[in-house]
N, C-alpha and C positions, 0 to 999 in steps of 0.2 A: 504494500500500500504506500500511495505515495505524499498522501495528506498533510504527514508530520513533518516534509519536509521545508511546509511553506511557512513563511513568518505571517502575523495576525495583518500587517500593511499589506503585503503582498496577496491576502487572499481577500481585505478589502478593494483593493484594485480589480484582483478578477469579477470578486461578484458588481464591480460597476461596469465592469468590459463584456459581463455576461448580459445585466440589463441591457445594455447599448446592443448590443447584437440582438436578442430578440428582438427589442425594439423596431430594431432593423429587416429583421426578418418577419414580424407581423404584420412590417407595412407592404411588404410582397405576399400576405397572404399564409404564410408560412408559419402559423400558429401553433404547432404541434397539436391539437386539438383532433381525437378521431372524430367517424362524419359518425352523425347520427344513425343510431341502430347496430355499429359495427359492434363484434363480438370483443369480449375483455380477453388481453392478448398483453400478458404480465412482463412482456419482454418489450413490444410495443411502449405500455403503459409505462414501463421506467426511465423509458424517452422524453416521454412529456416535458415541457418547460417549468414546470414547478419542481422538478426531480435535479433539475440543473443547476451549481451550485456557482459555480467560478470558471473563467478563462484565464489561466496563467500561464503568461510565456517567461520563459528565462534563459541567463546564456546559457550552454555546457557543452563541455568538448568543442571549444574552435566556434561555435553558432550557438542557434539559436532554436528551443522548442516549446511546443504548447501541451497546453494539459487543460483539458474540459472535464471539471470535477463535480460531483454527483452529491445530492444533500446525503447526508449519513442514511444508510440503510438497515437494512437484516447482516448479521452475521455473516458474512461470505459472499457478498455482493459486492460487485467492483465498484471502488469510487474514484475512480478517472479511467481516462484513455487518454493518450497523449502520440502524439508525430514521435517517431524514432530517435531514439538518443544516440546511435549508433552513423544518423544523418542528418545531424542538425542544418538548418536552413540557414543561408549567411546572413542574414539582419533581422531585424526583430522584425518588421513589417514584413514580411514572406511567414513567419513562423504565424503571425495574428493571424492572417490571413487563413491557414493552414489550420489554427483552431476555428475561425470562424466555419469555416466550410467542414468543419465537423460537427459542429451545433447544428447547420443548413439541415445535414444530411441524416441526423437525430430527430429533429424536429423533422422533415420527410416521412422518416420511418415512424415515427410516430401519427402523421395523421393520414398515412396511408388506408386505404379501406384492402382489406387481403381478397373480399370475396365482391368485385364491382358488380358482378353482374346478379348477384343477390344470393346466389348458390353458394354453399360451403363445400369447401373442397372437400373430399374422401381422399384415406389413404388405402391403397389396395395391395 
């Protein structure tokens, strides 16, 4: 886990870098919000924008990376993702970017509908 590694400034910054990007992403629509009537889908559901905690970039190894971290959960439930630390991005503004479009693509997955044409899939 990589939670403890951030200081109390640092993960006030993220959770304002976190508002600013949804903020940013609601106005394209982008609300993580599933559509109405879609099945609860606990993987989906931990997507959601109230489940998002902080966007923290920093340098390490030569660049730079992001970490899109998760309000505190259940026991065993991840609380970030983050860009490779083994490829850090050379400036800060590539890595933001880099968290942002992970939040995009969260919030996606999260107000995806799985079954559009109304039918639940079977597995056979």
């Amino acid at each position: 886990m990589i939670q403890n590694e951030h200081t109390s400034k640092e993960l006030a910054n993220g959770r304002k870098e976190m508002r600013a990007a949804l903020g940013y992403f609601a106005g394209l629509g982008l609300t993580g919000e599933p559509p109405a009537g879609a099945p609860k889908d606990p993987v989906r559901d931990f997507c959601r924008p109230e489940n998002l905690d902080a966007l923290l970039v920093r340098h390490r190894g030569g660049g730079w990376v992001a970490a899109v971290m998760f309000r505190a959960g259940k026991a065993g439930e991840p609380n970030a993702i983050r860009t490779a630390m083994n490829d850090p991005y050379p400036t800060y503004r590539d890595a933001m970017l880099a968290g942002r479009e992970m939040i995009g693509t969260l919030l996606a997955f999260a107000q995806l509908d799985p079954c559009p044409d109304g039918k639940s899939s079977s597995r056979g």
